[in-house]
C-alpha positions as CSV (number, residue, x, y, z in Angstrom):
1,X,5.1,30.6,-10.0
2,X,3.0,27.4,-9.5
3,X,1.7,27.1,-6.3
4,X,4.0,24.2,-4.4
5,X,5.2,22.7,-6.9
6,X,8.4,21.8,-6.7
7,X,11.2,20.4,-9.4
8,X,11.8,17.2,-8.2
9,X,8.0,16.1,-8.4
10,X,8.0,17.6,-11.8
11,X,11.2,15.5,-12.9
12,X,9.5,12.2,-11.3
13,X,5.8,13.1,-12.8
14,X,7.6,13.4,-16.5
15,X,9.6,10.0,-15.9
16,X,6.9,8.2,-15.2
17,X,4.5,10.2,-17.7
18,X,7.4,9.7,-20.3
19,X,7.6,5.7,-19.7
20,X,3.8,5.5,-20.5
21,X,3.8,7.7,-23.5
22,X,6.5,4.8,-24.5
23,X,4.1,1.7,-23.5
24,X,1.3,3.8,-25.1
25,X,3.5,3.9,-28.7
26,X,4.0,0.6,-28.7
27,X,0.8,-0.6,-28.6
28,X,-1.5,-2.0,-31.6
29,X,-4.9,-2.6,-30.3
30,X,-8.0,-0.3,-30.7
31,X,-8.8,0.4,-26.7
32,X,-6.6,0.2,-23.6
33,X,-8.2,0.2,-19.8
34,X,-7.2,3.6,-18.1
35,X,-5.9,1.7,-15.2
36,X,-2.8,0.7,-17.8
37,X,-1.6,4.7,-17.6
38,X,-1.9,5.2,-14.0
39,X,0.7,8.4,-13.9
40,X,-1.3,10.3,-16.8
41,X,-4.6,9.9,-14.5
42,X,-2.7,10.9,-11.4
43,X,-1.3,13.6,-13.1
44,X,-4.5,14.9,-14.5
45,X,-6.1,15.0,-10.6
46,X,-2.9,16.9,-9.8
47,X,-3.6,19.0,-12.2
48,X,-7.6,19.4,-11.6
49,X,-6.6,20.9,-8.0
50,X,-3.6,23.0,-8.4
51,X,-4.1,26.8,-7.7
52,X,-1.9,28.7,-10.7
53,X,-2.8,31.5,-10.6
54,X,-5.2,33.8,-13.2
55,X,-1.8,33.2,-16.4
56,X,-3.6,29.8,-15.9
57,X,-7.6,28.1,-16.5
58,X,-9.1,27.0,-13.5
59,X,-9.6,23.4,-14.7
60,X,-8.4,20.2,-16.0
61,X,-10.4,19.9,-19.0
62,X,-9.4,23.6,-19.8
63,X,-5.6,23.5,-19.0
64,X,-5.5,20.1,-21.2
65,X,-8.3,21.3,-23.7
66,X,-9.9,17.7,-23.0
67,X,-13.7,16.9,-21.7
68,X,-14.3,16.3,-18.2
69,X,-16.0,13.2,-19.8
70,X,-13.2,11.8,-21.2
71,X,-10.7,12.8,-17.8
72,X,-12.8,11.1,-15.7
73,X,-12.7,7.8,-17.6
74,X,-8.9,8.5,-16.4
75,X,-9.3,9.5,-13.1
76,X,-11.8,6.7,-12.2
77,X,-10.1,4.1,-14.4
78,X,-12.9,2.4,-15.2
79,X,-14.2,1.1,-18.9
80,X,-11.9,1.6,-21.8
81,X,-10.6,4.5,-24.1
82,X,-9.5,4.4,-27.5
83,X,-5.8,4.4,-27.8
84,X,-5.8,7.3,-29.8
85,X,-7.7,9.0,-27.3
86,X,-4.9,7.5,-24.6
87,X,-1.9,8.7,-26.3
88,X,-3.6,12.4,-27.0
89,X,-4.4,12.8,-23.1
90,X,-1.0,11.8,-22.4
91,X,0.4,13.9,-24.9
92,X,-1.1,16.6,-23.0
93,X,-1.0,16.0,-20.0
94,X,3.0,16.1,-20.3
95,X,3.2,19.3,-22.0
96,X,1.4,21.1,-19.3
97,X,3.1,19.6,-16.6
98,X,6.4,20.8,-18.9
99,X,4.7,24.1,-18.8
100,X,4.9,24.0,-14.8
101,X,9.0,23.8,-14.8
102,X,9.2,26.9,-17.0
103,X,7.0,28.5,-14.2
104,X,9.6,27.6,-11.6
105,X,13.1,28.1,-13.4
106,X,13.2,31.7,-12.1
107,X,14.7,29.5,-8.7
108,X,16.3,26.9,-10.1
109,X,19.9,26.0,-11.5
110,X,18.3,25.0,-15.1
111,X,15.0,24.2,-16.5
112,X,14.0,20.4,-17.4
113,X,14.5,20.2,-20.4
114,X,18.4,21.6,-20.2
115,X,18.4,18.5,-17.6
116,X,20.6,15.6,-18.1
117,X,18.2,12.7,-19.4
118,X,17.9,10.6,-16.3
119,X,17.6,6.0,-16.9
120,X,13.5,5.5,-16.6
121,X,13.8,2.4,-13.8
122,X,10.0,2.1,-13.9
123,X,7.1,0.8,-16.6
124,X,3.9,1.6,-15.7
125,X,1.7,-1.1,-17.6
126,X,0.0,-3.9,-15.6
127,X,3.2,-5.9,-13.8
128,X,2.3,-9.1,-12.9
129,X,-1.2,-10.5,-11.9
130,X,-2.6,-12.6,-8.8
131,X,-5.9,-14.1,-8.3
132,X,-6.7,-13.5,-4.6
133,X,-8.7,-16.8,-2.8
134,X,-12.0,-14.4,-1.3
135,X,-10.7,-17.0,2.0
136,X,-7.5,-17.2,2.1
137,X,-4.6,-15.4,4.8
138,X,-3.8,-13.2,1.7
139,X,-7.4,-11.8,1.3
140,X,-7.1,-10.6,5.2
141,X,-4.1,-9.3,4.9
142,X,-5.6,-7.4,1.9
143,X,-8.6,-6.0,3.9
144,X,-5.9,-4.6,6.8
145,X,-3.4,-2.9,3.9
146,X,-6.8,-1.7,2.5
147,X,-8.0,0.0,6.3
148,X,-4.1,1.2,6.4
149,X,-4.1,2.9,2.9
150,X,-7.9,4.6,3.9
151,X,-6.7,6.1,7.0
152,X,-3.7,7.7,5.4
153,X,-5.9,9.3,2.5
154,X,-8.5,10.7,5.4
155,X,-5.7,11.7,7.7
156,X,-3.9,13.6,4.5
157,X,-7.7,15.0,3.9
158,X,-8.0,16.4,6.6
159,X,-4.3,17.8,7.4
160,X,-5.0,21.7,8.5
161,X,-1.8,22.2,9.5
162,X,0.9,25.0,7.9
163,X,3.1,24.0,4.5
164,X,6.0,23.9,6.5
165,X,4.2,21.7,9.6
166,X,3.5,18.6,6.9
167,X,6.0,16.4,5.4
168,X,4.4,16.9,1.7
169,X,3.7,19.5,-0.5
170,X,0.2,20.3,-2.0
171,X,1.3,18.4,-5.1
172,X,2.9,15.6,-3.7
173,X,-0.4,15.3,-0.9
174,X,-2.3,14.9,-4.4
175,X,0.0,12.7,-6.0
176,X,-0.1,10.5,-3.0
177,X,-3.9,10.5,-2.5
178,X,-4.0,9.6,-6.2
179,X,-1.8,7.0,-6.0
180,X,-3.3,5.3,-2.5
181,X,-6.9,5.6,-4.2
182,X,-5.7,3.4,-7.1
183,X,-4.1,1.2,-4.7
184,X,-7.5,0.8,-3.0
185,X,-9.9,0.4,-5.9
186,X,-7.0,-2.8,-7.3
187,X,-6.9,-4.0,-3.6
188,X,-11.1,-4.5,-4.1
189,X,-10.7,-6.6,-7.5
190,X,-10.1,-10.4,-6.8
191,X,-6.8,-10.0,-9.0
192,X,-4.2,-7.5,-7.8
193,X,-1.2,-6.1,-9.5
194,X,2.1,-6.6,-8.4
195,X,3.8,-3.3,-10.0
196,X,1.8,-0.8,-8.6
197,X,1.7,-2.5,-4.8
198,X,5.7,-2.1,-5.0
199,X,5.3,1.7,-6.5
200,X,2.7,1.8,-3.7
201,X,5.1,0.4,-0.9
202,X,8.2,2.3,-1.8
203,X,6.7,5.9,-1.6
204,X,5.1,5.3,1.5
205,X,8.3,3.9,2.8
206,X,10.1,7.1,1.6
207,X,7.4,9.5,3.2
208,X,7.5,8.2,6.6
209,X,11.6,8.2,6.8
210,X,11.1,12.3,5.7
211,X,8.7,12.9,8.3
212,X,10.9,11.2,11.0
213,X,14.0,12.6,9.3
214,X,12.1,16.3,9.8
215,X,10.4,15.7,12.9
216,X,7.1,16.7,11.1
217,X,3.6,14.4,11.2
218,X,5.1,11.9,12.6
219,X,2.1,10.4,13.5
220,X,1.4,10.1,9.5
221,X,5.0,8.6,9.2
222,X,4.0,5.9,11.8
223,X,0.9,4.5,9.6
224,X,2.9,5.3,6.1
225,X,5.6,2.7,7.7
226,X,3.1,0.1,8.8
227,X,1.6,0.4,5.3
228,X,5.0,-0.3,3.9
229,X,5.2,-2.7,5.7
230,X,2.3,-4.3,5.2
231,X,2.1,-4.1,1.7
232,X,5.8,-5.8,1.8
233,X,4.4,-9.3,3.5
234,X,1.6,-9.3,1.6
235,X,3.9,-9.2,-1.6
236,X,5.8,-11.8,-0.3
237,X,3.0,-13.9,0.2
238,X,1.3,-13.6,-2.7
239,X,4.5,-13.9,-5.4
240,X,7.0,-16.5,-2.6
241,X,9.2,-16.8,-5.8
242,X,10.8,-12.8,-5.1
């Protein structure tokens, strides 16, 4: 079985993998930014640091037969790929993450892909864009979401505590870290992107109400709901219209 990885990630990881693989099909130019497939890359790091076991490589670029060159263009999401390129990671990158629910349907009710096909509420290509004023209210708030988000990847870092002492598994913890890094790297750029501050905001929203709910990391939960928070107002401020 894979090590902590649990059904539900897996559903959520194809939904979202599954939306870009649509937005990747539908587009006609020769490169796309790696930032525009931000589920595949978060994905891939997932994948870079699960322990599966010796049925299993040890690595990203030899579970997904890709180059380490080529995955880190995704995992640092910087520069451009060919689209072909794109859709072939992608195209990979959900099959082995497939792979992973046929690893766990020995204990559960039915494997994924007997699963009733659940509506896709999210696209994962660039939302909606805002130039930041280097001087403005907005660009502070920016810089406090930004010290927020970096204390919640160092305190998950450095979690030594038991699975069953934290509120997320080792996959999610990755998935999370994934997610708050490409939060931080937009947050930097004087535009910022409205989709993935609301992805952003919602999980850590959702994480803090488990860890209160379990009476786990509490502590965590705290600074996951000031980030949410946070990340809400400065929304608000920067698109008044929603």
């Amino acid at each position: 079985m894979a090590d902590n990885v649990n059904i539900d990630t897996i559903y959520e990881m194809l939904e979202e993998i599954e939306a870009e693989i649509e937005w990747l099909d539908r587009q006609t130019q020769e490169y796309i930014e790696p930032y525009s497939v931000r589920a595949v890359s978060d994905a891939i790091l997932v994948i870079d640091g699960l322990e599966l076991g010796p049925s299993y490589p040890e690595t990203a670029p030899a579970r997904l037969s890709i180059s380490r060159t080529t995955l880190n263009k995704f995992l640092k999401m910087e520069g451009r790929v060919e689209l072909s390129t794109a859709r072939k990671v992608a195209d990979r990158v959900r099959t082995f993450i497939r792979s992973l629910d046929q690893t766990t349907a020995s204990t559960e009710p039915a494997p994924l892909l007997a699963a009733p096909k659940r509506a896709r509420k999210r696209s994962f290509k660039a939302d909606t864009w805002a130039v930041v004023v280097p001087s403005s209210e907005i660009k502070q708030k920016i810089v406090l979401v930004s010290e927020l988000l970096d204390s919640i990847v160092s305190q998950l870092d450095r979690a030594n505590l038991s699975e069953g002492e934290q509120v997320l598994t080792k996959i999610e913890r990755e998935q999370l870290i994934a997610t708050l890094r490409t939060t931080l790297k937009v947050l930097e750029a004087p535009m910022v992107e409205r989709g993935l501050l609301r992805r952003t905001g919602r999980q850590l929203k959702k994480i803090s109400e488990r860890a209160f709910e379990r009476q786990v990391q509490e502590g965590l939960g705290n600074v996951m709901r000031e980030g949410s928070e946070k990340i809400t107002s400065l929304l608000e401020d920067i698109w008044p219209q929603l």
